[in-house]
TORLO-35094 format. One record per residue (C-alpha): residue in one letter; x, z, y. Coordinates in steps of 0.1 Angstrom, whole numbers, plus 5000, padded with zeros to 4 digits. Each point is the difference from the previous one (the first is absolute). Layout:
BEGIN
AXZY;...
END
This chain:
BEGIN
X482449645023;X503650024986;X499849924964;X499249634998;X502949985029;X502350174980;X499249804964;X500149675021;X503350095012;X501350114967;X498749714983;X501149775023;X503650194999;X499750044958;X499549595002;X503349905025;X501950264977;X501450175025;X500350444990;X498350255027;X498550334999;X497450155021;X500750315018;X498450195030;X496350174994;X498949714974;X502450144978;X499550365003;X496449944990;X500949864964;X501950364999;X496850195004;X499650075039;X497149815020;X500749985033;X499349705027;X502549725008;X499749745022;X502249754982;X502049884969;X503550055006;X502349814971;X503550034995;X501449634989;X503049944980;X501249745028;X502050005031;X499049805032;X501849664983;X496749984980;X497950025035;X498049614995;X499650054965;X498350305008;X497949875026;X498949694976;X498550264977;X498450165027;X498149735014;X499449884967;X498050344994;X498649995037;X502050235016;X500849985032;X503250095018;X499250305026;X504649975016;X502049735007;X503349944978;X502550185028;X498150304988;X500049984964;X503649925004;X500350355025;X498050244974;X499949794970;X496250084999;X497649704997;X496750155013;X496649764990;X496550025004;X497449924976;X497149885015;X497549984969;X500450404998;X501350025034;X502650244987;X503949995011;X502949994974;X503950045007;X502449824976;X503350185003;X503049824994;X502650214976;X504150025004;X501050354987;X501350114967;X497250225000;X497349765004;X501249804976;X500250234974;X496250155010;X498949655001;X501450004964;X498750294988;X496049935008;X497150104981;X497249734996;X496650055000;X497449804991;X497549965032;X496749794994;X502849764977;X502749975023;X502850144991;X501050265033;X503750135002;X500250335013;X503250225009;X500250294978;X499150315012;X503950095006;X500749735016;X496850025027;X500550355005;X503749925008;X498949695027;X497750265014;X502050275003;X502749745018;X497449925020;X498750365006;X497149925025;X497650304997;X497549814978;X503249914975;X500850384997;X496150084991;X499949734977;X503350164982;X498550374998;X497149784985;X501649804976;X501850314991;X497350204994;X498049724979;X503349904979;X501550254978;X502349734982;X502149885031;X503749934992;X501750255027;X503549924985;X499249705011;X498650045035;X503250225005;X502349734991;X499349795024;X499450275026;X504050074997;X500649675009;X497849955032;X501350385011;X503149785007;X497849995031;X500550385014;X497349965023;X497849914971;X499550324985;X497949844973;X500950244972;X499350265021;X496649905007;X498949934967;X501150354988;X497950135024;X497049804994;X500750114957;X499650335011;
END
């Protein structure tokens, strides 16, 4: 089971003050879509400097290290295994202007009383839709759907500025999936 994974991790991340958000399928449940997920995927406000104090808190929390450091350092993704829930968790290491300022902008909430930071739904429907695996566009028409508040100005901002990418087409997409 996820959720005493993911309020151990936030706890143990609240504690060693470090800022994170979760994003991926644990966060577009809190936005009203069930769906499965194999794993907690959390975005930290760290780059790969911060790699052993990382791993101290994991161990201290019992997590154990499922890659080696070359690659961490390769895709800035530290992938662990807890093996109280047997459940798998991916602690992303942040370095864009963008990820800072979603990291900034999260919305807490209050899980069995752990504080959990979660991406806002603008911000996770803008890392899925960067991501745009099939299951990240049906999670988008989802959230969509569910969400009639979402900040499009927004979401559209920061579109302009990844379409610096032609082959991105990321503005494009997301047109399509409003309509």
């Amino acid at each position: 089971m996820s959720e005493p994974l993911l309020e151990k991790i936030s706890e143990a991340l609240n504690k060693n003050g470090l800022d994170y958000i979760v994003i991926g399928g644990q966060a577009v449940l809190i936005y009203g879509y069930s769906r499965f997920t194999n794993d907690i995927d959390i975005l930290v406000g760290v780059d790969f400097t911060k790699l052993k104090f990382i791993d101290d808190i994991c161990n201290e929390i019992g997590l154990t290290r499922l890659k080696d450091d070359e690659f961490t350092r390769k895709t800035n993704v530290i992938p662990l295994f807890d093996p109280k829930s047997n459940f798998r968790a991916d602690l992303i290491f942040s370095y864009t202007d963008f990820e800072k300022e979603a990291i900034s902008r999260a919305v807490t909430a209050l899980k069995n009383g752990v504080s959990v930071r979660y991406a806002t739904i603008e911000d996770l429907i803008l890392m899925k839709l960067y991501a745009s695996r099939a299951i990240d566009i049906e999670d988008i028409k989802k959230l969509v759907l569910l969400n009639k508040n979402i900040d499009t100005d927004y979401i559209f901002k920061w579109l302009s500025r990844f379409d610096e990418d032609p082959e991105l087409k990321l503005t494009e997409k997301f047109r399509g999936i409003l309509k």
